[in-house]
N, C-alpha and C positions, 0 to 999 in steps of 0.2 A: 732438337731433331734436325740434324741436315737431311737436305733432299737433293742430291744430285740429278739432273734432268738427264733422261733420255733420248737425246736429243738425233735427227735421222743425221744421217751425211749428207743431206742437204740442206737441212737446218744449220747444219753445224757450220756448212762452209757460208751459209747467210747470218750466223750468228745473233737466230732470233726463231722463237718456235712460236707458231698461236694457237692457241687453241679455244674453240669458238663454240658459243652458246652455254658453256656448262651451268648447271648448277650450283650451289655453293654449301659443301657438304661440312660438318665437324670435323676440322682435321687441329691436330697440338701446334705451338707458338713451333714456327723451323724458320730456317733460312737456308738460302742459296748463294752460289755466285752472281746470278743472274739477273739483271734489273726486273721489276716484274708490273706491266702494269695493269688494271684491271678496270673494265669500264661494264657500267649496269647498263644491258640493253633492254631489259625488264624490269620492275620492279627497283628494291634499293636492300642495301648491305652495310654491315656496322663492321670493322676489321681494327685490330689493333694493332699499330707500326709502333715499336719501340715499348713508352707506354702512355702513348697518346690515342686515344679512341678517336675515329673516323667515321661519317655516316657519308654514305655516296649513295645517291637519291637518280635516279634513272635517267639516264643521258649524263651523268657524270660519269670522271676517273678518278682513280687513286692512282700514286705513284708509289712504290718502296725499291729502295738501291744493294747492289749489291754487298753480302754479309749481314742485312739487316734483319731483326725478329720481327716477323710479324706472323700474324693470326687473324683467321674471318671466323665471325658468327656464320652459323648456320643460315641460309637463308633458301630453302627448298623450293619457292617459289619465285624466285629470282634467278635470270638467267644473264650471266657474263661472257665477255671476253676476254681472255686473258692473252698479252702480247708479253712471251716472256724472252729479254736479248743479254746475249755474254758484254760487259765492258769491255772485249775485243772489237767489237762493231764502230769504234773512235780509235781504232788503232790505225795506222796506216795514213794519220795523217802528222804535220808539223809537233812535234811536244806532245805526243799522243797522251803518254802519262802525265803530264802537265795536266792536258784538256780535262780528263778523267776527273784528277782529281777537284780540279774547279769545280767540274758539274755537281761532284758528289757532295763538296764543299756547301754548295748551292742548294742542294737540294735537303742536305741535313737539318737544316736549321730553319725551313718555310714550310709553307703549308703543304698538303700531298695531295691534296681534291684539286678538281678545276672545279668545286663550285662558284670559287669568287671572280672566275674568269669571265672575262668578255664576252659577248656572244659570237662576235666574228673569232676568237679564240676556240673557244667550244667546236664552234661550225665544222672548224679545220682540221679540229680534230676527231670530228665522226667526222670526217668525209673523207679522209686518209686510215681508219677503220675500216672504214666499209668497202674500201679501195683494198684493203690488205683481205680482209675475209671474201668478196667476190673472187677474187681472179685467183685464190689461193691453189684451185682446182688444178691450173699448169706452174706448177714450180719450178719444173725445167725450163722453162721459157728464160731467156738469158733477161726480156724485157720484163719482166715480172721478178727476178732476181736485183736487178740493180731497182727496181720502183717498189721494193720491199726494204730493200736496205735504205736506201731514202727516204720512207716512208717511218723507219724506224727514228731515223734520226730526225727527222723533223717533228716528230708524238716529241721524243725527247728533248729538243730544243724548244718546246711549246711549254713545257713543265718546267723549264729553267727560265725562260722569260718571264713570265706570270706567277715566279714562285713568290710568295710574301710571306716576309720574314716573321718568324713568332717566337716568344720571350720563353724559353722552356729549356730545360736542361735535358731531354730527354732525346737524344740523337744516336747513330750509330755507335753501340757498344763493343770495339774489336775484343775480342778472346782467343786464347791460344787455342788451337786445333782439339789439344786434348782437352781441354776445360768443356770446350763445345761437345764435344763427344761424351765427357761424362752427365750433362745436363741434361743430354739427348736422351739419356736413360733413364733420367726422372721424367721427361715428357711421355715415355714410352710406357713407365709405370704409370703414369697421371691417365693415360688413353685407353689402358686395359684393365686398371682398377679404380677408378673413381666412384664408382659405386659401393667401396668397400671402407674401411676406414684404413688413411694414409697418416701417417705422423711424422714428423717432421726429421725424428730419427730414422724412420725408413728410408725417406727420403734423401736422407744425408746420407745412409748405408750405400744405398742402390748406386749415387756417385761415387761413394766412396770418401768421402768426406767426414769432418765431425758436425756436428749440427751446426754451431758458431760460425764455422767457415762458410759451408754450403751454404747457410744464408746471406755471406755476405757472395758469394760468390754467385749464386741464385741472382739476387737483385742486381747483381754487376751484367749480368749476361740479358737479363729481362728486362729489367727496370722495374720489375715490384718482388714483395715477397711469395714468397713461395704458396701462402695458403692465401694470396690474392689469387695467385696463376688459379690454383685448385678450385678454387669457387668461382672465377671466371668461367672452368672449362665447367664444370656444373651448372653450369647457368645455362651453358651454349647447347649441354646435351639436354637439358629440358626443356627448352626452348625448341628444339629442334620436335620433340615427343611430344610437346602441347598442340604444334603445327598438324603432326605427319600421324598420328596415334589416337585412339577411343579412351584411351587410358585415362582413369581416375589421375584426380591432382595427389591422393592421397599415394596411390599406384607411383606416380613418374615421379614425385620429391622423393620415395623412398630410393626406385632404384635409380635415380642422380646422384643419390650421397648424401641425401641433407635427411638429418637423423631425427628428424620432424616435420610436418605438415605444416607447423606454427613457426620454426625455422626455416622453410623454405617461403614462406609467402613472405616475409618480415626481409629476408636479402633479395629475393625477388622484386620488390616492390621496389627494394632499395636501391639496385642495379637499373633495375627499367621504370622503373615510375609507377606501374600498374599491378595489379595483382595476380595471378599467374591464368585465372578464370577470367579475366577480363580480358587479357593478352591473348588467349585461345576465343575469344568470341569475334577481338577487333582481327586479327591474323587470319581468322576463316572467313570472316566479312567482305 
């Protein structure tokens, strides 16, 4: 699923939009142009970049660069900020695209939290945060203009210092425009029918695909297969119902997709560690 931002004429000509406090609701694996980064001002969030699972624990950030898949759990009780900027925002300067791709080079292949950062690292990065969300209020202000764009770049130069490198083959996947757009269509199907039964020929169908392809082309574009993606996103919508709902466990495993009560605790348990009644006692706790 791409998502093209909307971004105002003023955003656009500072080449960074935030958008503050949200919540973090079930949305399918997309990607953007857009560097995107996310920091828990409440609580904490599990999100999937590429197909490396991330937990960012409160006062931390994630980073993901641009064209990269990623995906959040649900986390309705956690509230973020999200700084999202075009890789335009490094243009304008010596070897723009040089620099570009350095960073991205950089950032591919290390960690994406600032958990194992420094605390004078950390610091500087919630106080260049909370610099960017205070003053947000006058955006016309020409001195709020240039100390937002600096501000952007130095979050990002803070993620490329303290990046550390890790042994993983799972980094940015480029895909051609159309591929992307036909995958977009199975995340489209995965988001309004998961609660129904999906197969892997449907799947292949809806891109357009034969099933052999689509998988391999599925896992090119994801990094898992397909009916990983699918139980992941069932997971995320029960998860989300065990939080927000009165609903029976026997109620939300059925309408999540899992064609059992004894099926859904057994991948449940398996994905989180706990059992979905548990999860719903320690999460309202």
């Amino acid at each position: 699923m791409f998502t093209p931002l909307n971004i105002a004429a003023r955003e656009r000509e500072l080449h960074y939009i935030l958008i503050k406090d949200t919540p973090i609701p079930s949305v399918p694996m997309h990607w953007h142009s857009e560097f995107e980064v996310t920091y828990a001002v409440k609580g904490s969030f599990r999100c999937l970049i590429g197909s490396i699972e991330h937990e960012v624990t409160e006062g931390n950030a994630v980073i993901s660069i641009s064209g990269e898949k990623h995906y959040f759990f649900p986390a309705p009780d956690t509230k973020v900020i999200r700084i999202l900027f075009s890789p335009d925002i490094l243009s304008g300067t010596p070897d723009d695209e040089e620099l570009i791709r350095k960073v991205e080079e950089a950032l591919k292949s290390s960690t994406r939290t600032t958990a194992s950062w420094p605390e004078k690292g950390k610091k500087e990065m919630q106080e260049l945060i909370s610099w960017l969300v205070s003053e947000s209020g006058d955006r016309k202000s020409p001195a709020y203009c240039l100390g937002a764009r600096g501000g952007v770049l130095i979050i990002l130069s803070l993620f490329t210092r303290y990046a550390e490198p890790i042994d993983s083959e799972a980094t940015v996947l480029s895909s051609d425009d159309k591929v992307m757009e036909r995958i977009g269509k199975v995340f489209e199907l995965v988001a309004s029918s998961y609660d129904k039964d999906i197969s892997l020929s449907s799947a292949a169908d809806t891109a357009g695909y034969v099933p052999t392809y689509f998988s391999r082309v599925f896992r090119e574009c994801t990094g898992m297969t397909f009916y990983s993606y699918l139980t992941m996103y069932r997971i995320a919508v029960a998860e989300l119902k065990l939080v927000s709902t009165d609903k029976s466990i026997n109620e939300i495993a059925l309408s999540s997709g899992f064609g059992s009560v004894k099926t859904f605790d057994r991948i449940f348990k398996d994905k989180l560690g706990t059992s979905p009644l548990r999860y719903r006692k320690k999460m309202r706790s």
